[in-house]
C-alpha positions as CSV (number, residue, x, y, z in Angstrom):
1,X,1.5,29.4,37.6
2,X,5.5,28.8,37.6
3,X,6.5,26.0,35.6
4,X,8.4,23.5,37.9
5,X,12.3,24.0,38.5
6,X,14.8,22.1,36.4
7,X,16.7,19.3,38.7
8,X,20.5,19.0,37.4
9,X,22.3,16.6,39.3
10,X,26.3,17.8,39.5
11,X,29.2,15.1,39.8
12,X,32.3,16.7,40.4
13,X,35.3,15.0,39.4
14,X,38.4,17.3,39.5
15,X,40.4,18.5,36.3
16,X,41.4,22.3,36.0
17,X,38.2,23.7,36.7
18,X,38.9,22.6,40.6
19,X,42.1,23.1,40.2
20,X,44.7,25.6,42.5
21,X,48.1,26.6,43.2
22,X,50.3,23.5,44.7
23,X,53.3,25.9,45.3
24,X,54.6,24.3,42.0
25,X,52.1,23.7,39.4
26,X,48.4,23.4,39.6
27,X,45.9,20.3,41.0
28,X,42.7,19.6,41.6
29,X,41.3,19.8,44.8
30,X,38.3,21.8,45.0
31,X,35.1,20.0,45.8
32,X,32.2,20.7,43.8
33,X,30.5,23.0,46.1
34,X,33.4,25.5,45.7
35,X,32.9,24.9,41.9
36,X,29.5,25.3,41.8
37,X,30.0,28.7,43.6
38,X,31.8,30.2,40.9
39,X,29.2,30.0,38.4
40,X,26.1,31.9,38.1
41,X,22.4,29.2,38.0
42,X,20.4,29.4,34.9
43,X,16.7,31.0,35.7
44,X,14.4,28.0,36.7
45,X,17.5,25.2,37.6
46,X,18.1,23.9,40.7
47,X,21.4,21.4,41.1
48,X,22.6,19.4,43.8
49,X,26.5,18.2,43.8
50,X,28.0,15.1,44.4
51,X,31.7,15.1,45.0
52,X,32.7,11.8,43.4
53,X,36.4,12.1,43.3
54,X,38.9,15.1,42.5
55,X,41.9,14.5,40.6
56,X,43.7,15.4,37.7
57,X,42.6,14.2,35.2
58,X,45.8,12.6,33.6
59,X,45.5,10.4,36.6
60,X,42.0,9.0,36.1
61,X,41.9,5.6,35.7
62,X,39.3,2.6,34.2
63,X,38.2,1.4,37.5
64,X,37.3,5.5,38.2
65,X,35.8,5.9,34.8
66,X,33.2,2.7,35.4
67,X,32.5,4.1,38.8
68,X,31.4,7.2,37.1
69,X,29.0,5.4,34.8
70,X,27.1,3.3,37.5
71,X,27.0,6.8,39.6
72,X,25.3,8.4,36.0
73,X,23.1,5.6,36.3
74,X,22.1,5.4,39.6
75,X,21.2,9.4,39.4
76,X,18.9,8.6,36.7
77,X,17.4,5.9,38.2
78,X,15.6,8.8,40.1
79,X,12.8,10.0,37.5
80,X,12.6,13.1,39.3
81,X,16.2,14.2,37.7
82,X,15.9,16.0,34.7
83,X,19.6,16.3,33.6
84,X,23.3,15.4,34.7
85,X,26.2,17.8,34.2
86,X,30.2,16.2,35.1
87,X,32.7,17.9,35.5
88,X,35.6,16.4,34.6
89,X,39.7,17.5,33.1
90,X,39.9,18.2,30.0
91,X,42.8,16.2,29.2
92,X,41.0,12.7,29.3
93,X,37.0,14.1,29.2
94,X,37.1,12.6,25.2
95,X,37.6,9.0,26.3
96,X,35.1,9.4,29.7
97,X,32.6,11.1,27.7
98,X,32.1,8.8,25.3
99,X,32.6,5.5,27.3
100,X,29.3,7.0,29.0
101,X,27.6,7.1,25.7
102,X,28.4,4.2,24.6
103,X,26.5,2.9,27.7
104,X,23.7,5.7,27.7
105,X,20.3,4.6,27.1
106,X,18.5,7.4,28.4
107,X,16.6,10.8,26.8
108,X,17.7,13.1,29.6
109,X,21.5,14.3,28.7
110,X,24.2,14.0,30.5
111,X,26.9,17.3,29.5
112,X,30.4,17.1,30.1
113,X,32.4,20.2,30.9
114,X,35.7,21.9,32.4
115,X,37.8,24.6,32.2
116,X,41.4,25.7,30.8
117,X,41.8,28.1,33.3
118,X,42.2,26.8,37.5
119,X,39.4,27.9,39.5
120,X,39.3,31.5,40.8
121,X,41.8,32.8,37.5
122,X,41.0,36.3,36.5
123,X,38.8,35.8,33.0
124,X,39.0,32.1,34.0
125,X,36.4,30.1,31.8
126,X,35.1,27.5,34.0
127,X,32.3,29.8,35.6
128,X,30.8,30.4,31.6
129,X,31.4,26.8,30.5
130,X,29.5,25.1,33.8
131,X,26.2,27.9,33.3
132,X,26.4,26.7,29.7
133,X,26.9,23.0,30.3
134,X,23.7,23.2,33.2
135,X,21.2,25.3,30.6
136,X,22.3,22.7,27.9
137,X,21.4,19.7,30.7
138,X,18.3,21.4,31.7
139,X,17.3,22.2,27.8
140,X,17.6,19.4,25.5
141,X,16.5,15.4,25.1
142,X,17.8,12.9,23.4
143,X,21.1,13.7,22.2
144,X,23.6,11.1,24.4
145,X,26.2,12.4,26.1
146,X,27.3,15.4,24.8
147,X,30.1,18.2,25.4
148,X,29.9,21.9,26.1
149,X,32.4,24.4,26.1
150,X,33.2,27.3,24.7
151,X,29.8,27.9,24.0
152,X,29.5,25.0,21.6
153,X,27.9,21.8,22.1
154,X,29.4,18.6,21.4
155,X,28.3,15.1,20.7
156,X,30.4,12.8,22.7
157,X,31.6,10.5,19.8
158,X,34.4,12.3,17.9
159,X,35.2,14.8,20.0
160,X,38.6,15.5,21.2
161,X,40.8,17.8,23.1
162,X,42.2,20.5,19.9
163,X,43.9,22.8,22.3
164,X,46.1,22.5,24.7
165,X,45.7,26.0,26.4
166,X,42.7,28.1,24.5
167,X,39.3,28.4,25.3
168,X,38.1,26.9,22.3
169,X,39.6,23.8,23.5
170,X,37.2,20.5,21.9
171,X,35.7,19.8,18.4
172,X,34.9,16.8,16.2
173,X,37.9,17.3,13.7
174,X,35.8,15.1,11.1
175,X,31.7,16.1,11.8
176,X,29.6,18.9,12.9
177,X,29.1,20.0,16.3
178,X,25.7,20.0,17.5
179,X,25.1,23.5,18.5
180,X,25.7,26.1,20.4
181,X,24.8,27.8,23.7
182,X,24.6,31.9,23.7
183,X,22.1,34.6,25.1
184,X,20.2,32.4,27.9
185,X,19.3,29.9,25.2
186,X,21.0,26.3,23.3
187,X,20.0,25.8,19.7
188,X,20.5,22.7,18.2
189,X,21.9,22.3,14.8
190,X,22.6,18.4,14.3
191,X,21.3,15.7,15.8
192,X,24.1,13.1,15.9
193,X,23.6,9.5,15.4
194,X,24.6,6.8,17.7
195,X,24.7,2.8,18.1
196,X,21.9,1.2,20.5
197,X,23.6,1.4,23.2
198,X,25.7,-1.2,25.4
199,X,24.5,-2.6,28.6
200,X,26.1,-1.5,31.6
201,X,29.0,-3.9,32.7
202,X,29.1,-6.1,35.3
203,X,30.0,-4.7,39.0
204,X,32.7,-7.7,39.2
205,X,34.1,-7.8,35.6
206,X,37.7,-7.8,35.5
207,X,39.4,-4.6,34.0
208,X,40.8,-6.2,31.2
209,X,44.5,-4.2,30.1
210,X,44.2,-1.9,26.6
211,X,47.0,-0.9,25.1
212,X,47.7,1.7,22.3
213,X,50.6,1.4,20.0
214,X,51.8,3.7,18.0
215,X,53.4,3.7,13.9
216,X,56.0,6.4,13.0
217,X,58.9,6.1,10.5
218,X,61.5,3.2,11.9
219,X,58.9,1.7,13.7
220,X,58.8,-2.0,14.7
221,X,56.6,-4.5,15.9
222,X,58.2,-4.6,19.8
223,X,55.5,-3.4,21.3
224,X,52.5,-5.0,20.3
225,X,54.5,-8.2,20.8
226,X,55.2,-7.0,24.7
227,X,51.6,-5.5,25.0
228,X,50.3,-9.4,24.4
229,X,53.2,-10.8,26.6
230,X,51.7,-8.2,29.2
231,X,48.7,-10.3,28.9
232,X,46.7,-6.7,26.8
233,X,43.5,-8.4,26.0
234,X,42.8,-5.5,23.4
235,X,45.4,-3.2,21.3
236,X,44.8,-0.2,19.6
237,X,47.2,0.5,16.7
238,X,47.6,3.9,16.3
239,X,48.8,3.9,12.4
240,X,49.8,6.6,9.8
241,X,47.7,7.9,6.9
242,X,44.5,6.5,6.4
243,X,45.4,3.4,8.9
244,X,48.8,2.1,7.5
245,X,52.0,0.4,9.1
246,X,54.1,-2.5,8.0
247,X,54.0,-5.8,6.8
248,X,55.9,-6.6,10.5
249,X,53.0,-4.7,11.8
250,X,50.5,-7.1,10.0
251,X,52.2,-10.2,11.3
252,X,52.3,-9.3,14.9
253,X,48.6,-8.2,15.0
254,X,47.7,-11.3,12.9
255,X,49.3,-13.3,15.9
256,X,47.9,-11.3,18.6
257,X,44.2,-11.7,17.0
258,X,44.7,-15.7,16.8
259,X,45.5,-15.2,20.3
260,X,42.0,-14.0,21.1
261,X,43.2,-9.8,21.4
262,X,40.9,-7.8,20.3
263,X,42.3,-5.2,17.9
264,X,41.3,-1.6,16.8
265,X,43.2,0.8,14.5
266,X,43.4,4.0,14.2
267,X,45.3,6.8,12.8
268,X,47.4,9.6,14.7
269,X,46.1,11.7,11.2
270,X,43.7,14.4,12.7
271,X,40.7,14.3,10.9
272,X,39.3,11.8,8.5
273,X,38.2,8.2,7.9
274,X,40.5,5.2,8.5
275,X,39.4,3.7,5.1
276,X,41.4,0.0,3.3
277,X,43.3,2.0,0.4
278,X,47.1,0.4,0.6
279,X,48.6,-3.0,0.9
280,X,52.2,-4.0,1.8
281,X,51.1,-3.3,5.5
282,X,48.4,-0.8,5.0
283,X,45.5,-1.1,5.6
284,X,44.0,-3.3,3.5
285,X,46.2,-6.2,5.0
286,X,45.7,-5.2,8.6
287,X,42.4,-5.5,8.0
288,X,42.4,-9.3,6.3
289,X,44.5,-9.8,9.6
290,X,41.6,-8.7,11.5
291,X,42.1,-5.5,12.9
292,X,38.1,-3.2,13.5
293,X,38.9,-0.1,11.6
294,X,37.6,2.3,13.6
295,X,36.3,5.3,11.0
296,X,36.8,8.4,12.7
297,X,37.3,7.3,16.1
298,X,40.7,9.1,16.8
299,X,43.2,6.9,19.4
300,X,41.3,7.5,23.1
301,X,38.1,6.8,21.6
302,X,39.6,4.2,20.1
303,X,40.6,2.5,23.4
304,X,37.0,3.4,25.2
305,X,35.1,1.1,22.5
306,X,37.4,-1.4,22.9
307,X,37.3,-1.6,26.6
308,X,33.2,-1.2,26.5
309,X,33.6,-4.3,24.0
310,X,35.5,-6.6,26.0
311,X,33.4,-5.7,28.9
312,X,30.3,-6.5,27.3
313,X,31.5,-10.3,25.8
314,X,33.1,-12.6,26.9
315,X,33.9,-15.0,23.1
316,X,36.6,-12.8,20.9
317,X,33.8,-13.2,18.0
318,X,31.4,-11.9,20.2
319,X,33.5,-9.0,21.4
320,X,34.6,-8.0,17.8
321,X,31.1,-7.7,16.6
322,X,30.6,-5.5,18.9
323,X,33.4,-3.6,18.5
324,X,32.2,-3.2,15.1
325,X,28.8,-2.3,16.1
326,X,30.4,0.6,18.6
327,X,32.8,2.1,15.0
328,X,29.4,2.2,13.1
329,X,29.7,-1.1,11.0
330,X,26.3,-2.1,12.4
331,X,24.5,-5.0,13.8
332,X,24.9,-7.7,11.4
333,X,28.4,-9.2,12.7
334,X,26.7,-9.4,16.0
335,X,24.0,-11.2,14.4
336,X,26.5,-13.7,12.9
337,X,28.4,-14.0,15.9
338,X,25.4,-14.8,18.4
339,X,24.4,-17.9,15.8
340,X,27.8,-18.9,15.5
């Protein structure tokens, strides 16, 4: 007796791999049926498509990112689904990625994937990289939201975009990946770990404004000043090193945190921890100021488990504990802030 078909729900939401010729550059705006027919079905999967919106990617927004996680969830709310595969641009599929996992409480996996070639380009890769992403969907438990292409599998936390144009286009500069897809089969080589997860936000929450600001040589406070004059209820500093700025730097966050903004920093350093080393407006003081540090998280991730953060509190102790909780400090400074 056949074993029952695989059901892989599809949600197509634009990027390169439904992307054509504009008469001047390329754009997405291909539905997912047009996708779907590029790629070749994995032996025992069926899929069904929804078309949930079809734009560049560069373009997405908060409010289309949050609409994508209720749509995840409502899917899954059907037990008959065994899998969800998105399809998504690659140049902002880091930060929507993991602001699903961050939110996923679920075994059945939800894969992310594109392409870095438009749809219908001779030795294009989005055809491989979706019959990889639905075997992977069809395949594993688990393992969060995770990201295929390439042929390798991804955990959603810590991956980012590490090429602009080739094939091999994501990895976790600072961890393993989790495996890898190749001859009709997925093996799994790491199980990643991840925080319990958050609980879905509200349908009416405000979007609350994130902003990131960036350190380099010269660099002054004038931005995270005008980000909280903008009314930025969270800031992620993106510093130098292993999370370093200025002593100006230190100030201006210190004022923004007494003002109830919820701040994360980071580093525009590839790969590695942000880790309390240097004072004189390293980190070490932007810390005492109250800035998360934010480990490996590199600046879009950064902002995503901010945003989930604010969304899921509403008191700025609240909201930094669980901040905290997202980076991997764990679940005592929620503890301590729920008593307070």
């Amino acid at each position: 007796m056949e074993t029952q078909a695989r059901r892989i729900v599809v949600i197509s939401t634009g990027g390169t791999i439904a992307s054509r010729w504009q008469g001047t550059g390329f754009a997405a705006d291909a539905p997912g049926r047009e996708v779907m027919a590029t790629a070749a079905i994995p032996h025992g999967i069926t899929s069904e498509i929804i078309d949930l919106f079809n734009v560049n990617s560069p373009r997405l927004t908060s409010a289309q990112q949050l609409t994508l996680l209720r749509t995840v969830h409502e899917v899954l709310a059907d037990p008959g689904v065994d899998g969800i595969v998105v399809t998504h641009g690659t140049d902002t599929l880091e930060e929507s990625a993991f602001l699903l996992d961050l939110h996923h409480h679920d075994p059945r996996p939800v894969v992310f994937t594109g392409a870095q070639k438009p749809l219908g380009a001779e030795g294009g890769d989005g055809p491989g990289n979706l019959y990889d992403a639905l075997l992977t969907a069809a395949t594993v438990r688990d393992l969060g939201v995770l990201v295929v292409f390439d042929g390798k599998v991804h955990a959603a936390r810590g991956t980012v975009k590490t090429q602009t144009l080739a094939a091999d286009a994501f990895a976790d500069p600072s961890g393993p990946r989790v495996g890898k897809v190749g001859f009709g089969k997925v093996s799994i080589e790491h199980r990643p770990e991840r925080p319990e997860p958050l609980p879905l936000p509200e349908p009416t929450a405000t979007l609350p404004r994130v902003d990131m600001v960036m350190h380099h040589v010269d660099a002054d406070a004038l931005f995270v000043e005008t980000a909280v004059e903008a009314g930025a209820q969270g800031i992620v500093l993106v510093a130098t090193g292993a999370g370093n700025a200025t002593p100006e730097f230190v100030a201006a966050i210190s004022a923004a945190i007494e003002r109830g903004v919820l701040v994360a920093l980071t580093t525009r350093v590839q790969a590695g921890p942000v880790t309390e080393i240097y004072t004189h407006g390293g980190a070490v003081d932007l810390a005492g100021a109250g800035a998360v540090l934010t480990g490996t998280l590199r600046a879009g991730q950064a902002r995503s488990a901010v945003l989930a953060a604010l969304l899921s509190a509403s008191r700025p102790g609240e909201r930094e504990a669980l901040l905290r909780q997202v980076v991997g400090e764990g679940a005592a400074a929620l503890d301590e802030a729920a008593a307070a």
